[in-house]
ROKOLMI-839824 format. One line per 10 residues: for each residue x, y, z of C-alpha. Coordinates in nm, 4 decimals, always signed. Layout:
X/Y/Z ~ ... $
REM end
This chain:
+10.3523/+10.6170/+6.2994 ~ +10.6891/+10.6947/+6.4305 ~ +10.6773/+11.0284/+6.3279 ~ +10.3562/+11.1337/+6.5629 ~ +10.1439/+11.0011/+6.7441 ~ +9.8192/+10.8787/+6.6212 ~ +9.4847/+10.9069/+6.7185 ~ +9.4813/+10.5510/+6.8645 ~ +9.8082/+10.6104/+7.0363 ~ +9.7382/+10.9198/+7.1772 $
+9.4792/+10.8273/+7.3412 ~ +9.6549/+10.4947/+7.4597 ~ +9.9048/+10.7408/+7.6298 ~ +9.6766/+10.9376/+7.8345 ~ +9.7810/+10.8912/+8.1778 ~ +9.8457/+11.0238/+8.5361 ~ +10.0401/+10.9314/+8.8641 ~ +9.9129/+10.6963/+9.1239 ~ +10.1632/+10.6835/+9.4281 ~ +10.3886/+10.4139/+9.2758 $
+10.3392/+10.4246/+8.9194 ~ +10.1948/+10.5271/+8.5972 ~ +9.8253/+10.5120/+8.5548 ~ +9.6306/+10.5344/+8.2155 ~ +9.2274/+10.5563/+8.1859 ~ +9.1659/+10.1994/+8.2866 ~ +9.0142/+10.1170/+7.9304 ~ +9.3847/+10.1825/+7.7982 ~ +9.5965/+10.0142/+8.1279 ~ +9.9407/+10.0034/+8.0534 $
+10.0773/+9.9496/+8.4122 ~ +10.0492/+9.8533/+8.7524 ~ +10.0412/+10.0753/+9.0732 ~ +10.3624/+9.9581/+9.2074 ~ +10.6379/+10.1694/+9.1904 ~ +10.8651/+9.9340/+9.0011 ~ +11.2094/+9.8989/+9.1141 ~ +11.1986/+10.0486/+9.4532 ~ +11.2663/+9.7280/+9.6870 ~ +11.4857/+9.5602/+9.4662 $
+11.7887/+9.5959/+9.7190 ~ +11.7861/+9.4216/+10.0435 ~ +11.4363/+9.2759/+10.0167 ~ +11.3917/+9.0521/+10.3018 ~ +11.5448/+9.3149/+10.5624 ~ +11.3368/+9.3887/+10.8037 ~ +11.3240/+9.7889/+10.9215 ~ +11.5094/+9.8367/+11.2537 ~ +11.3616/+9.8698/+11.5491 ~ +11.1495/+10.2263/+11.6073 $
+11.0704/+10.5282/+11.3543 ~ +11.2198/+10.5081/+11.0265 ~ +11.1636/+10.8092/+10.7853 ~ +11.2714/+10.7498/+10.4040 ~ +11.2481/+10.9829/+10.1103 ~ +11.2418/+10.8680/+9.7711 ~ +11.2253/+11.0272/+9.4246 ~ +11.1648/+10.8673/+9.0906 ~ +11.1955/+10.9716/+8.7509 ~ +11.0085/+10.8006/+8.5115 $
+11.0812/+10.8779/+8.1354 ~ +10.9417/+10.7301/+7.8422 ~ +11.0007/+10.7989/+7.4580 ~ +10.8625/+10.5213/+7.3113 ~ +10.4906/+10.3444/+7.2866 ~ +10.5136/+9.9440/+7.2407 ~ +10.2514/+9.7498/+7.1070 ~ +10.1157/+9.3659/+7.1652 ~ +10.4148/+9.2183/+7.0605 ~ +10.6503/+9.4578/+7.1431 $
+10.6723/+9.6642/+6.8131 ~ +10.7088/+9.9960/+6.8365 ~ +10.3795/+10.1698/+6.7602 ~ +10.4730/+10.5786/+6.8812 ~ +10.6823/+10.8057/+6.9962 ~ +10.6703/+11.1226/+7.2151 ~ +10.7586/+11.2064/+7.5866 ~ +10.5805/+11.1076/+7.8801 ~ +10.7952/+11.1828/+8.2457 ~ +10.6380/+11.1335/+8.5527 $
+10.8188/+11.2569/+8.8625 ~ +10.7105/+11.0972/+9.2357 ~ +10.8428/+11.2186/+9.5969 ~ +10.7384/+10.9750/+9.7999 ~ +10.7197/+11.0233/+10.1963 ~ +10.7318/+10.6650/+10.4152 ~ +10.6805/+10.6399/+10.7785 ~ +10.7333/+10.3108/+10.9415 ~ +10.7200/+10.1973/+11.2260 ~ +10.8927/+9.8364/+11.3584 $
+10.8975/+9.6794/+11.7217 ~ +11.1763/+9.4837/+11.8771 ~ +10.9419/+9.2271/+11.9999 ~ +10.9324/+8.8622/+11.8639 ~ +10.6407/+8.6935/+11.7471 ~ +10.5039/+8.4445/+11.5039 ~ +10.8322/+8.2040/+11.5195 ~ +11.0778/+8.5193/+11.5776 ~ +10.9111/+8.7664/+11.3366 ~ +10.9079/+9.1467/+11.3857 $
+10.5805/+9.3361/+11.3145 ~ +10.6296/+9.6432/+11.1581 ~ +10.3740/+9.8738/+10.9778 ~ +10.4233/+10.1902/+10.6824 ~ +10.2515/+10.4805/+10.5308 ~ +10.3403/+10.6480/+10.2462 ~ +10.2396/+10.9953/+10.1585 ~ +10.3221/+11.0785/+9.7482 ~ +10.3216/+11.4154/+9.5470 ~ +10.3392/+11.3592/+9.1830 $
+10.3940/+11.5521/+8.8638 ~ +10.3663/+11.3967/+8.5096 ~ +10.3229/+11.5353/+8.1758 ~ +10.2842/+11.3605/+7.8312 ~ +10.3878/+11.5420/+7.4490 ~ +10.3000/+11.4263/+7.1251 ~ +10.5820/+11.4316/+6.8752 ~ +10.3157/+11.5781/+6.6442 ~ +10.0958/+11.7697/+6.8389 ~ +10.3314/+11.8927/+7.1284 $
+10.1889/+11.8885/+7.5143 ~ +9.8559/+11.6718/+7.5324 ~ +9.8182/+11.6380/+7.9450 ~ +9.9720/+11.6812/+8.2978 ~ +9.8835/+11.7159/+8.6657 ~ +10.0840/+11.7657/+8.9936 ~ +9.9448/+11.7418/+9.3681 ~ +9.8733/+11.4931/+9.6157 ~ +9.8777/+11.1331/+9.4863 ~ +9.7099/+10.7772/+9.6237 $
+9.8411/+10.7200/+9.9408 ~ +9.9654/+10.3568/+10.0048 ~ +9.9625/+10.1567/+10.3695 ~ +10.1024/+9.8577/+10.5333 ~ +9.9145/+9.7968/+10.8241 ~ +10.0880/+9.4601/+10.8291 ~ +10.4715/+9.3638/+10.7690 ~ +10.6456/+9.0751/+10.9247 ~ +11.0000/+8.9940/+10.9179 ~ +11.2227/+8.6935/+10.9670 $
+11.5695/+8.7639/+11.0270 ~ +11.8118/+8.4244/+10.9805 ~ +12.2073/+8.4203/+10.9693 ~ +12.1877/+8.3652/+10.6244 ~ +11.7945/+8.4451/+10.5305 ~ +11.6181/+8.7584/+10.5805 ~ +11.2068/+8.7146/+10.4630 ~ +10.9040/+8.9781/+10.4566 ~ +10.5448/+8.9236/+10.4392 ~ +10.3484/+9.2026/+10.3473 $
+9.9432/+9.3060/+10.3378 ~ +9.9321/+9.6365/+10.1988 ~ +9.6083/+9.8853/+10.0033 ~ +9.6036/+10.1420/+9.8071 ~ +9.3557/+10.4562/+9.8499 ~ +9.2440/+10.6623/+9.5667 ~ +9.3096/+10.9767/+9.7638 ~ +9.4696/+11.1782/+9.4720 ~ +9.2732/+11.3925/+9.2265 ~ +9.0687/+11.1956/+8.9850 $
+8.7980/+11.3052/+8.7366 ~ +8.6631/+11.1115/+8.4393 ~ +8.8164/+11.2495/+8.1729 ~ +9.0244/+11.5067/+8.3157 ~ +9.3698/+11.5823/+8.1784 ~ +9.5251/+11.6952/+8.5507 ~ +9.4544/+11.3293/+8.7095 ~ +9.6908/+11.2674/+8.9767 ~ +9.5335/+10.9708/+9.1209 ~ +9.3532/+10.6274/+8.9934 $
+9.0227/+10.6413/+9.1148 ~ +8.9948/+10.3051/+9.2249 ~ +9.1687/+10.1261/+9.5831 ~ +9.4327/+9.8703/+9.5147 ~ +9.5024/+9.5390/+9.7857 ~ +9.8079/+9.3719/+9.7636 ~ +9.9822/+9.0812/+9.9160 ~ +10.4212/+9.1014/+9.8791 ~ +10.6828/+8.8896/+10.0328 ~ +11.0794/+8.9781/+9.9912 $
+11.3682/+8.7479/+10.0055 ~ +11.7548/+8.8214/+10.0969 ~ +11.9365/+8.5323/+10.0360 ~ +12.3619/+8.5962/+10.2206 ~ +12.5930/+8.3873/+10.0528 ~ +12.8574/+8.4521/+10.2678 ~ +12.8970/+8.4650/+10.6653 ~ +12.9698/+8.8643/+10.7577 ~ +12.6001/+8.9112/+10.5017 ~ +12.8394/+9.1574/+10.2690 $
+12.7037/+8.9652/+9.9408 ~ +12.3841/+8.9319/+9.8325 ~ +12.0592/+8.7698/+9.6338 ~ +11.7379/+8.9532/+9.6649 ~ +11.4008/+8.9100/+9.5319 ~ +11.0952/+9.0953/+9.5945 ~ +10.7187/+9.0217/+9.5012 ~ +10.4056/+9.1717/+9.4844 ~ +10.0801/+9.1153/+9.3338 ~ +9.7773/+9.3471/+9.2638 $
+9.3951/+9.3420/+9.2973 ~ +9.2787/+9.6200/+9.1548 ~ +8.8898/+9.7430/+9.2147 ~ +8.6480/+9.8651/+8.9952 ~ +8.7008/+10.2475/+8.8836 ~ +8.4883/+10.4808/+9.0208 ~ +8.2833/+10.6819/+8.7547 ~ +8.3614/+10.4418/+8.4420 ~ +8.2701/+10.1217/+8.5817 ~ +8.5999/+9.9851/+8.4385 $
+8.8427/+9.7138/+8.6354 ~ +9.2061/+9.7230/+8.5473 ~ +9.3585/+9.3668/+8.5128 ~ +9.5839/+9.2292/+8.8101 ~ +9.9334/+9.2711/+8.8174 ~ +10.2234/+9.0927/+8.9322 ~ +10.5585/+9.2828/+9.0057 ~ +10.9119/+9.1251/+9.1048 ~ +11.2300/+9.3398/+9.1797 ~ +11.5705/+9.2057/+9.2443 $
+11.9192/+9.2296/+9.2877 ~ +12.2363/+9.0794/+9.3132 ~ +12.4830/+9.3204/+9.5531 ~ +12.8157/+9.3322/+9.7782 ~ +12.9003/+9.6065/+10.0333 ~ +13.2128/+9.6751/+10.1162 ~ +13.3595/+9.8772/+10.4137 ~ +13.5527/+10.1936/+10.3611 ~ +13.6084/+10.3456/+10.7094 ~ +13.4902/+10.2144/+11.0372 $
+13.1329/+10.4065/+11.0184 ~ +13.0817/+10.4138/+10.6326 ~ +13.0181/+10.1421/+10.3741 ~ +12.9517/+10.1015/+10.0471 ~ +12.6688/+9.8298/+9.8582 ~ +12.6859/+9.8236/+9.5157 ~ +12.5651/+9.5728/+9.2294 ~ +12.2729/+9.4705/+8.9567 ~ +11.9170/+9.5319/+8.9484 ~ +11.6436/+9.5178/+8.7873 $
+11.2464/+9.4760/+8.7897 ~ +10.9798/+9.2941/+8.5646 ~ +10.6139/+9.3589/+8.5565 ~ +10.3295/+9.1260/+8.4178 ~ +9.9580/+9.1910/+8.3748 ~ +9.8007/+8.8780/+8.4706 ~ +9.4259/+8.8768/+8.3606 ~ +9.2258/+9.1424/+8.1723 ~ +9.0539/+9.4618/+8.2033 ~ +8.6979/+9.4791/+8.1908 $
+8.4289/+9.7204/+8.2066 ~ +8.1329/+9.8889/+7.9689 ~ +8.3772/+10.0920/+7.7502 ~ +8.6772/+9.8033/+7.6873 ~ +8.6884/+9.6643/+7.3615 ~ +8.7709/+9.3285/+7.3182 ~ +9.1166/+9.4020/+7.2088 ~ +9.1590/+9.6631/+7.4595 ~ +9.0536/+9.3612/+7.7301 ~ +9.2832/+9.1121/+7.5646 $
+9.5733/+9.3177/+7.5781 ~ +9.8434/+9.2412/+7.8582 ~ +10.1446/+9.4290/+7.9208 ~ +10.4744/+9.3293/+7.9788 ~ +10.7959/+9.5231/+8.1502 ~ +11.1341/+9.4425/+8.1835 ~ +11.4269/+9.6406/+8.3182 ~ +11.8007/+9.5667/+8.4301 ~ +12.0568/+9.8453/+8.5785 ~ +12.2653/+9.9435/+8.8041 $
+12.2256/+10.0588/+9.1768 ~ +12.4870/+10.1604/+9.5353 ~ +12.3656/+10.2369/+9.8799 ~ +12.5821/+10.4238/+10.1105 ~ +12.5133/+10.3506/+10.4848 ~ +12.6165/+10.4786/+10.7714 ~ +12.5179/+10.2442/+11.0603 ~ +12.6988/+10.4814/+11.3471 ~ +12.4286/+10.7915/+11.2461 ~ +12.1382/+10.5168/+11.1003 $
+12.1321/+10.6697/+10.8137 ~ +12.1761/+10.5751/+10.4415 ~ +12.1706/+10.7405/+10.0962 ~ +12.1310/+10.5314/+9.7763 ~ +12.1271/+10.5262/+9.3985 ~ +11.9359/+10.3274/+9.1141 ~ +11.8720/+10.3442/+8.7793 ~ +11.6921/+10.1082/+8.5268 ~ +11.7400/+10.0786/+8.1491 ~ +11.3558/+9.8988/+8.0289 $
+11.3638/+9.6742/+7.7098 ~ +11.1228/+9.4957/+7.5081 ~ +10.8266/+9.6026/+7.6877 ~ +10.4732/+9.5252/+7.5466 ~ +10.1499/+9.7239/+7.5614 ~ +10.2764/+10.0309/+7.7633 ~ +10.5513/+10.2758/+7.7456 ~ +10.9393/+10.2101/+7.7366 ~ +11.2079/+10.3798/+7.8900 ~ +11.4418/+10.4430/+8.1896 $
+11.3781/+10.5017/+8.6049 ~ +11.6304/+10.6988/+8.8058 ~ +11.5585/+10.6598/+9.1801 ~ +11.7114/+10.8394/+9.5149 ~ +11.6750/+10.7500/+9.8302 ~ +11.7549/+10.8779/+10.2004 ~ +11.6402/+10.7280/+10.5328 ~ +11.6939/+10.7524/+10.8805 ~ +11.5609/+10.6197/+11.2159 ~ +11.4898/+10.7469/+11.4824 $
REM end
């Protein structure tokens, strides 16, 4: 097994990009549609005030195919590249017990393509990708508390085809509900606990009549920033992200093991932010190390990001 893929696994590795994540033919899930590890720093922030424009690109890559209970069942190479485009807008005004409504768009392009060990390139597709919205974000901003909660959908507006090899979208619209958490242990808000959550409905696919299982996400991190000149500072610390499907896929062409099956993510690593509060602008750094993952792919994430507001 480890020195090719098989039949079984090959076809358990067919996949393409939704906006956030990795998608596989839904009879052969393997993940959710969030893009894992991208809020795990400063999760209960709420965006400031006006137009904020971020950038950010993620590198998937995967090696290795895990099975239910985490063995290792095939290897290859799977990478799946994202440059993902957010808009969002916040107001200064106070509602809701001193929350600020803000709402988000995100606009993706995706590239992925998956090899065989054995049988060298098998599929891969570029373009457009689902599109993801917030039409509603509210945020709480304490001394010591920042909270967000989040209504957000997915649309299946990137190229899908049953049974294509060039899929660059799902095929199906995802709803979500998220809420993020920034805990400051200290006065001047320089150190840090965040947390963020979200969980996934997914809808039935359109042409194969199959319905992924939910999913549940969480992202988090543990950070301090530090100041090195006047207009410049520095946040640095530990991240990481877990992933859990949460009930099973279903549909006319799911086996009953295929149903049963659940994966399972984890991932810790390391991550720094610089800002530059004078020129609203930041830049920022993660990357994620994933370990004994079940029924999906294992590997590492290395994420960029740049914003500014306007």
């Amino acid at each position: 097994m480890q020195r090719g893929l098989t039949r079984g696994a090959v076809h358990s590795l067919r996949i393409a990009i939704l906006v956030c994540a990795v998608y596989a033919p839904a009879s052969a899930q393997n993940r959710g549609v969030y893009p894992l590890g991208m809020s795990a720093m400063n999760s209960g922030a709420t965006p400031a005030p006006g137009l904020t424009y971020t950038n950010l690109f993620i590198l998937y890559s995967r090696d290795e195919s895990r099975g239910d209970d985490g063995e290792l069942v095939a290897t290859g190479s799977n990478s799946v590249l994202m440059d993902m485009n957010t808009f969002v807008w916040a107001s200064s005004k106070r509602i809701l017990g001193g929350a600020r409504y803000a709402a988000s768009a995100t606009l993706p392009f995706a590239n992925n393509s998956l090899a065989s060990d054995a049988n060298g390139a098998l599929s891969g597709g570029g373009g457009f990708a689902d599109s993801y919205y917030q039409p509603v974000i509210l945020g709480w901003d304490k001394p010591r508390v920042g909270l967000k909660a989040i209504y957000g959908f997915l649309a299946p507006t990137g190229r899908f085809k049953v049974g294509a090899p060039d899929n660059v979208g799902s095929g199906y619209w995802t709803h979500v509900l998220a809420s993020g958490q920034s805990i400051y242990l200290t006065r001047d808000k320089r150190t840090a606990i965040s947390a963020f959550q979200m969980y996934e409905w997914h809808t039935t696919q359109t042409g194969t009549d199959v319905k992924p299982g939910q999913t549940f996400n969480l992202d988090y991190s543990v950070t301090h920033t530090v100041g090195l000149t006047t207009h410049t500072q520095v946040q640095f610390g530990v991240v990481g992200y877990e992933q859990r499907q949460t009930s099973d896929k279903g549909g006319p062409s799911v086996t009953p093991d295929q149903a049963a099956s659940r994966y399972a993510i984890n991932s810790i690593g390391l991550a720094a932010n610089i800002n530059l509060p004078s020129r609203k602008t930041s830049l920022g750094l993660k990357y994620f190390d994933e370990f004994a993952n079940r029924s999906t792919f294992q590997g590492y994430s290395l994420q960029i990001t740049a914003s500014v507001t306007f």
